[in-house]
N, CA, C and O atoms as a GROMACS GRO file, in nm:
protein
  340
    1UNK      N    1   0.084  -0.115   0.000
    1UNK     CA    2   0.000   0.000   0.000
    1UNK      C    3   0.090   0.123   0.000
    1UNK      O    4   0.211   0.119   0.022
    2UNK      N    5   0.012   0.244  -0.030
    2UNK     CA    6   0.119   0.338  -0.014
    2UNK      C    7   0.033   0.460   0.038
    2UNK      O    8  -0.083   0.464  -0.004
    3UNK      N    9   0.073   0.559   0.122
    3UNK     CA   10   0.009   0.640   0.218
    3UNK      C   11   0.067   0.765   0.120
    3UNK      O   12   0.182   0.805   0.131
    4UNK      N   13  -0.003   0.806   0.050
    4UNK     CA   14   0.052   0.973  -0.039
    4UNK      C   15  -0.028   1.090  -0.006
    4UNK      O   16  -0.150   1.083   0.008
    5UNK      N   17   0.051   1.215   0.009
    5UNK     CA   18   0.012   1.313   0.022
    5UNK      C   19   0.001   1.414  -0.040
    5UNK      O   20   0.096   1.486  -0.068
    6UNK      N   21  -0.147   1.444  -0.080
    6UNK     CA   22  -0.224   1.503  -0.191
    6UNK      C   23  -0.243   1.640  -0.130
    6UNK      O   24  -0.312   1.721  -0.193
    7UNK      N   25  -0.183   1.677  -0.001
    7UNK     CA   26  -0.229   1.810   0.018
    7UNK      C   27  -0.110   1.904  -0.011
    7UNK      O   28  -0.006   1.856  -0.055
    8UNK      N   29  -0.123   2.029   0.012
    8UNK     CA   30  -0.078   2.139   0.064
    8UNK      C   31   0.048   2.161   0.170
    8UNK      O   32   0.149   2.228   0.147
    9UNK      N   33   0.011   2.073   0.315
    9UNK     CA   34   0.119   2.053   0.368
    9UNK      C   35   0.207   1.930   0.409
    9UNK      O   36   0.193   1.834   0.333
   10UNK      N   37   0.293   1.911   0.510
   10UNK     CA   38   0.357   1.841   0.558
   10UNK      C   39   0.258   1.746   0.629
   10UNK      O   40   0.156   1.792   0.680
   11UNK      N   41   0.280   1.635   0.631
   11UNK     CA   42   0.201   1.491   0.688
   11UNK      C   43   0.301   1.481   0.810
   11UNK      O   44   0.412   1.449   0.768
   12UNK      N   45   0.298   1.497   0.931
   12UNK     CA   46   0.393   1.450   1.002
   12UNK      C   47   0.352   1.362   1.092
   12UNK      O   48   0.308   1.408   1.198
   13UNK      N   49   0.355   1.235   1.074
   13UNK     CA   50   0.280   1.137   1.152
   13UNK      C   51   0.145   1.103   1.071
   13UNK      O   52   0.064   1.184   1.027
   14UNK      N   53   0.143   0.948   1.062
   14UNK     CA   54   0.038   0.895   1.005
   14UNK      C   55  -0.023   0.768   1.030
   14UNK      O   56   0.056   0.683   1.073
   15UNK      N   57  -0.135   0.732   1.015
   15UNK     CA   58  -0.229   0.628   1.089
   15UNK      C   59  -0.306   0.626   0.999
   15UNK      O   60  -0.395   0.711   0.988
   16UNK      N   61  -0.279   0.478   0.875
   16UNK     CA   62  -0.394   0.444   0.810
   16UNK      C   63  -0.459   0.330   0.874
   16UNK      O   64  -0.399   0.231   0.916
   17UNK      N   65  -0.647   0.361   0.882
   17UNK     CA   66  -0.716   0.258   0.908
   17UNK      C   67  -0.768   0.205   0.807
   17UNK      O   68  -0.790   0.270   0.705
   18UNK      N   69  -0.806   0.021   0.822
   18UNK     CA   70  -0.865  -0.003   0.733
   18UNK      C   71  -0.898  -0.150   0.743
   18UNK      O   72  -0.831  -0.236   0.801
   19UNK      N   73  -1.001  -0.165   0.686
   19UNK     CA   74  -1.112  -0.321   0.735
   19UNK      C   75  -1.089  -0.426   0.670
   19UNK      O   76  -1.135  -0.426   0.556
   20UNK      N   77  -1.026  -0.528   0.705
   20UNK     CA   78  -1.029  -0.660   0.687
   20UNK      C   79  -1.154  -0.748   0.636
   20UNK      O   80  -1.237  -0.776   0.722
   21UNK      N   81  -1.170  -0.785   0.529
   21UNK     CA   82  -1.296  -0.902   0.495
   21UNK      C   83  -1.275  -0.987   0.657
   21UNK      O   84  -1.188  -0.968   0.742
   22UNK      N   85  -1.354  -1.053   0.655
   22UNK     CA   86  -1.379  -1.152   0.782
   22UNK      C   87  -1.332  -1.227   0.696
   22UNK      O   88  -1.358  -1.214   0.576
   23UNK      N   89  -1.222  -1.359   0.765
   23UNK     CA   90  -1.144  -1.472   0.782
   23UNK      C   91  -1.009  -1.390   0.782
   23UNK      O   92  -0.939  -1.428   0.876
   24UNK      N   93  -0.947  -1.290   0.707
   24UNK     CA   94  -0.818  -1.240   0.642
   24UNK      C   95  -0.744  -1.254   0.790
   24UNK      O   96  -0.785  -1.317   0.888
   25UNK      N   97  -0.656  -1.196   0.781
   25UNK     CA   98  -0.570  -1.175   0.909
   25UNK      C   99  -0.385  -1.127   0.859
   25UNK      O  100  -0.306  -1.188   0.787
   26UNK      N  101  -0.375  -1.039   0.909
   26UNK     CA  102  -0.230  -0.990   0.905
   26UNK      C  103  -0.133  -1.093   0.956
   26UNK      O  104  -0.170  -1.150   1.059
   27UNK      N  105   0.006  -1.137   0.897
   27UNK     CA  106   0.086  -1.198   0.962
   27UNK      C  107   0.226  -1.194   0.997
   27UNK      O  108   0.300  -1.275   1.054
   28UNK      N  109   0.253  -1.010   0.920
   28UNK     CA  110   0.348  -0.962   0.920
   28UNK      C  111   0.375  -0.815   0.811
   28UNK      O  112   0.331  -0.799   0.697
   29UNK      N  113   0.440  -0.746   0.872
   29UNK     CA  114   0.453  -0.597   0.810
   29UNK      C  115   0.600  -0.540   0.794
   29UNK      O  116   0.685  -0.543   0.882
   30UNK      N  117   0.617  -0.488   0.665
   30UNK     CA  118   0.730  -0.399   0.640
   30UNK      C  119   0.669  -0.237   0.609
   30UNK      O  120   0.585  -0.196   0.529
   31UNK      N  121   0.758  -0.165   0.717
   31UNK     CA  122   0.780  -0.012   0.687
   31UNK      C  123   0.647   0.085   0.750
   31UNK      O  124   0.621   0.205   0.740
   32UNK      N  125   0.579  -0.029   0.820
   32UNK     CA  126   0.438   0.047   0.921
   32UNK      C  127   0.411  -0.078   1.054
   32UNK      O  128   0.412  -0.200   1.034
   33UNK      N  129   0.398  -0.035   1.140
   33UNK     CA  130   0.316  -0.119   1.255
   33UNK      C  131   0.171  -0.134   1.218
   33UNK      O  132   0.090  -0.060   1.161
   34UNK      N  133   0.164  -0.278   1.279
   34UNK     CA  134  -0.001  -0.288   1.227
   34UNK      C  135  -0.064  -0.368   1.354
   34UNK      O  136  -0.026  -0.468   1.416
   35UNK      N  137  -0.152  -0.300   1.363
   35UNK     CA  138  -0.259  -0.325   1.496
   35UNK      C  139  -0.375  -0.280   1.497
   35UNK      O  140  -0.406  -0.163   1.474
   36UNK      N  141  -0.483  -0.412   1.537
   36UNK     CA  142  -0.470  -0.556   1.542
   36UNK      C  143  -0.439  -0.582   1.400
   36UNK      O  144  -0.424  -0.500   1.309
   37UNK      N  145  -0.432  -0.704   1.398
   37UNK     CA  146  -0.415  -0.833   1.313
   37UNK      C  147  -0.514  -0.832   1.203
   37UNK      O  148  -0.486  -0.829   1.083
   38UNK      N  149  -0.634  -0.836   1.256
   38UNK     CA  150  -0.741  -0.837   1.135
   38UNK      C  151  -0.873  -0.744   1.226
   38UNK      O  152  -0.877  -0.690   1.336
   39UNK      N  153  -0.973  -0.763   1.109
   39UNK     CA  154  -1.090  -0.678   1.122
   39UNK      C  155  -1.031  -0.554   1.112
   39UNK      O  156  -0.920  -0.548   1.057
   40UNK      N  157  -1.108  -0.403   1.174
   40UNK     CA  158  -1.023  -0.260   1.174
   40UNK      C  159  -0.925  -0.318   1.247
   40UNK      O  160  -0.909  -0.399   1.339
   41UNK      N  161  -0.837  -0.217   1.138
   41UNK     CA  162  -0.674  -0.235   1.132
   41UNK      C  163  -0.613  -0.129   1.143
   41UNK      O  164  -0.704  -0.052   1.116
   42UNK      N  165  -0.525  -0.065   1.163
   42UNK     CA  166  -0.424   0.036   1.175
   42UNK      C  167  -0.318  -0.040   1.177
   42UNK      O  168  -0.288  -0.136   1.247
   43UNK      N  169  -0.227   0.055   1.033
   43UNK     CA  170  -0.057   0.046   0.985
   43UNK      C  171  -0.077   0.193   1.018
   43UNK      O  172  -0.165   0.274   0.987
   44UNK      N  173   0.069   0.204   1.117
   44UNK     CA  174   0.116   0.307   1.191
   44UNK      C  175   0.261   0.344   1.148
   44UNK      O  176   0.354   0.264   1.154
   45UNK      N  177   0.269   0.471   1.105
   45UNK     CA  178   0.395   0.522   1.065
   45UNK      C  179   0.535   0.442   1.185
   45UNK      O  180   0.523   0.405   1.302
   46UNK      N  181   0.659   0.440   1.092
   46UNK     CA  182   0.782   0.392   1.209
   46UNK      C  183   0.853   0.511   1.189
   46UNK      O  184   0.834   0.572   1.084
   47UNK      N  185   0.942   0.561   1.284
   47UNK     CA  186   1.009   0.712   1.317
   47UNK      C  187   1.066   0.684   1.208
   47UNK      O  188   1.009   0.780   1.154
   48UNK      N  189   1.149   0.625   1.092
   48UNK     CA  190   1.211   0.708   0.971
   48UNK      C  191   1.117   0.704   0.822
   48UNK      O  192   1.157   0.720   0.707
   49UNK      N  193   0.988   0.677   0.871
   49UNK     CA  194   0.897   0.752   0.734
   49UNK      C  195   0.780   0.809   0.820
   49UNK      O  196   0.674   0.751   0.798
   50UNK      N  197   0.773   0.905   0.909
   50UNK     CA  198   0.666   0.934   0.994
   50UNK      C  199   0.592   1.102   0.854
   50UNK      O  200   0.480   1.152   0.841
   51UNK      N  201   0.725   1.130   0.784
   51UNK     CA  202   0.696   1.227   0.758
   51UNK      C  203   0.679   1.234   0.595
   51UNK      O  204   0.767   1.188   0.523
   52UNK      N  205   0.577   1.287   0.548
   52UNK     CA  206   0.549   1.261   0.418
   52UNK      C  207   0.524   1.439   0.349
   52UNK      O  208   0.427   1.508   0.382
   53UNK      N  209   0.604   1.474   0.279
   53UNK     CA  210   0.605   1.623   0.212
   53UNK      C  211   0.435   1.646   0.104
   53UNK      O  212   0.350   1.572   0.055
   54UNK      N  213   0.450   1.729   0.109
   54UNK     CA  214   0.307   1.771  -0.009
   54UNK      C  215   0.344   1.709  -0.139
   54UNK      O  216   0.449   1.757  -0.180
   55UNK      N  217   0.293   1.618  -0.219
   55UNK     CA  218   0.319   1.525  -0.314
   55UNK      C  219   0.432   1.394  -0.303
   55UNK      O  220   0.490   1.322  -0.384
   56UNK      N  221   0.429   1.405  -0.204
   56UNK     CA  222   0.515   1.288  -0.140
   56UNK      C  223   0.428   1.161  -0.108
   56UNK      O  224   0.306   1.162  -0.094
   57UNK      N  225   0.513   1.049  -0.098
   57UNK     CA  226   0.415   0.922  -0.061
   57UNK      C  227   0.498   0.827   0.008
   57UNK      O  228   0.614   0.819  -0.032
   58UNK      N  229   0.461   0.750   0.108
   58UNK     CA  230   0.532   0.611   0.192
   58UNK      C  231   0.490   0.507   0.170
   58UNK      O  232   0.382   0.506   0.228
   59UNK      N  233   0.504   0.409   0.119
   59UNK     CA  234   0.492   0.252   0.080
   59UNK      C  235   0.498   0.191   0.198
   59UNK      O  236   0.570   0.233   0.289
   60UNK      N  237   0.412   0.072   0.210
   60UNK     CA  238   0.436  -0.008   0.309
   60UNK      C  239   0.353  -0.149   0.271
   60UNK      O  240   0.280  -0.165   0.173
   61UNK      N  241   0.384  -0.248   0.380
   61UNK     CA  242   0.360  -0.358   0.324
   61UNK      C  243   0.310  -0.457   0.414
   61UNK      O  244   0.346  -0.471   0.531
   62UNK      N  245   0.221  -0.529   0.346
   62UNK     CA  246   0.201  -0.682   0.466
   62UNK      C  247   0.206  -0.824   0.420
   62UNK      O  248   0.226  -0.833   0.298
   63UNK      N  249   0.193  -0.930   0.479
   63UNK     CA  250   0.110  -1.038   0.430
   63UNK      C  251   0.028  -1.070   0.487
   63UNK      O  252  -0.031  -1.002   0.571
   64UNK      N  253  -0.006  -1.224   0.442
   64UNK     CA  254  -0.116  -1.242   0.543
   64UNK      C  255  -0.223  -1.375   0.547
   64UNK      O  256  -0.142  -1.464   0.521
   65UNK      N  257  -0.297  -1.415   0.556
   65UNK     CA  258  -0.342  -1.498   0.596
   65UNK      C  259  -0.535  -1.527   0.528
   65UNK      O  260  -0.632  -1.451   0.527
   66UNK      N  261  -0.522  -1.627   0.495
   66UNK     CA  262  -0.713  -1.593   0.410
   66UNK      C  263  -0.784  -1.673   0.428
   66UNK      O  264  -0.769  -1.762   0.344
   67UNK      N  265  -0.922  -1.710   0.554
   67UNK     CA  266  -0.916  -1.823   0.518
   67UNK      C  267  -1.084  -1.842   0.486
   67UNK      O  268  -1.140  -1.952   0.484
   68UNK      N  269  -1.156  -1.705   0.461
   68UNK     CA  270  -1.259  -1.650   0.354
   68UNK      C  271  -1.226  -1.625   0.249
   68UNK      O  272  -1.117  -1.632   0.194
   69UNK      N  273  -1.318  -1.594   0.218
   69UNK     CA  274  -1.352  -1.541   0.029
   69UNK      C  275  -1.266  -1.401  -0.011
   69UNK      O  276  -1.314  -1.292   0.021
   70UNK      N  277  -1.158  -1.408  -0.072
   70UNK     CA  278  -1.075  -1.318  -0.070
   70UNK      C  279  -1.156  -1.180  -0.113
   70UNK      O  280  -1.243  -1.202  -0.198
   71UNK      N  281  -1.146  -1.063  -0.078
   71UNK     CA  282  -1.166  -0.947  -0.063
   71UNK      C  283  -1.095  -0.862  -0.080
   71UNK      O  284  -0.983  -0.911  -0.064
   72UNK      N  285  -1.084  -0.735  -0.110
   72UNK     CA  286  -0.908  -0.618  -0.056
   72UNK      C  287  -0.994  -0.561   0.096
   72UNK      O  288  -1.110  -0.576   0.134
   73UNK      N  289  -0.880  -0.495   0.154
   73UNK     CA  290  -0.948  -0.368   0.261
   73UNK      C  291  -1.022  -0.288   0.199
   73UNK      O  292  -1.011  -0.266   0.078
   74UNK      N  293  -1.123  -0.223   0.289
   74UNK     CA  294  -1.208  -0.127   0.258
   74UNK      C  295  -1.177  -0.018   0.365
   74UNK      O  296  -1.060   0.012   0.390
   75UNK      N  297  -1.317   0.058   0.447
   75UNK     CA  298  -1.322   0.186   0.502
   75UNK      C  299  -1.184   0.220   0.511
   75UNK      O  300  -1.131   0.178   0.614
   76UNK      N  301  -1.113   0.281   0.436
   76UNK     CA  302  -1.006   0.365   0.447
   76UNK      C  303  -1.000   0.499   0.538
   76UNK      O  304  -1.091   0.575   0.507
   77UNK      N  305  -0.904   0.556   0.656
   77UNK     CA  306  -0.938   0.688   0.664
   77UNK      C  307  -0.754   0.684   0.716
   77UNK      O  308  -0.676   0.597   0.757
   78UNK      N  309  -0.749   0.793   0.694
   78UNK     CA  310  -0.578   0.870   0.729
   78UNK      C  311  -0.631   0.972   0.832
   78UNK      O  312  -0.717   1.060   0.828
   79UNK      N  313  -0.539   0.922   0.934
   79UNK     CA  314  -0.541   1.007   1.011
   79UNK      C  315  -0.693   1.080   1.126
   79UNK      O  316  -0.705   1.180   1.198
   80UNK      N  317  -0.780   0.968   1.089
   80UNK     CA  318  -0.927   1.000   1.110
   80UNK      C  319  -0.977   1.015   1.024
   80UNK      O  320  -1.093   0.991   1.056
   81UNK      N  321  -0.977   1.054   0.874
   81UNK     CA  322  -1.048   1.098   0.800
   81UNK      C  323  -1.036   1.034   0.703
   81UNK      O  324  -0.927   0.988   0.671
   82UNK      N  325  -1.190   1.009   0.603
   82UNK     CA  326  -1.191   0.940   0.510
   82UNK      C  327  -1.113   0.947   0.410
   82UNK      O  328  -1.082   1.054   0.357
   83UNK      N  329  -1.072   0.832   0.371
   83UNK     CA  330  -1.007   0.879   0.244
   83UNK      C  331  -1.004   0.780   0.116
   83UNK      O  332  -1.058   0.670   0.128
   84UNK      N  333  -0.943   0.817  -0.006
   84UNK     CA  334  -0.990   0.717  -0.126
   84UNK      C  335  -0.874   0.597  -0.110
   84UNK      O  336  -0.756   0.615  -0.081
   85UNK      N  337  -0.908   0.532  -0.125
   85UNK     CA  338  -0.890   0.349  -0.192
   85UNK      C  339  -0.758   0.316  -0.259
   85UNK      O  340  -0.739   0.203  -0.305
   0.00000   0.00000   0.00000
């Protein structure tokens, strides 16, 4: 996934949420903390990409586990707030 910043200013610190199909489950992450595991989820910035410039973007990554009907995440929001897909 990648967390980009479409605004105006500096992103400093970031918290994407986002919903797990039921069965999925996280089983490991590069370049964000992720908590919980499955269902709403939060990947949490790590201190050397906390900060993202105005047209800037941070990649990050997981795997994971399926043992429903595969799905992607949905309700997206950054930072509290909704955001696109």
């Amino acid at each position: 996934m990648t967390v980009a910043n479409t605004g105006s200013a500096l992103v400093d610190g970031w918290k994407l949420g986002f919903t797990l199909p039921s069965g999925q489950a996280i089983t490991g992450a590069w370049n964000a903390g992720i908590s919980p595991s499955s269902g709403s989820v939060t990947a949490t910035n790590l201190s050397y990409n906390a900060q993202i410039p105005p047209g800037g973007s941070q990649p990050f990554g997981f795997q994971g586990t399926d043992t429903g009907s595969y799905g992607p995440p949905t309700a997206f929001t950054l930072n509290g707030t909704a955001c696109a897909s």
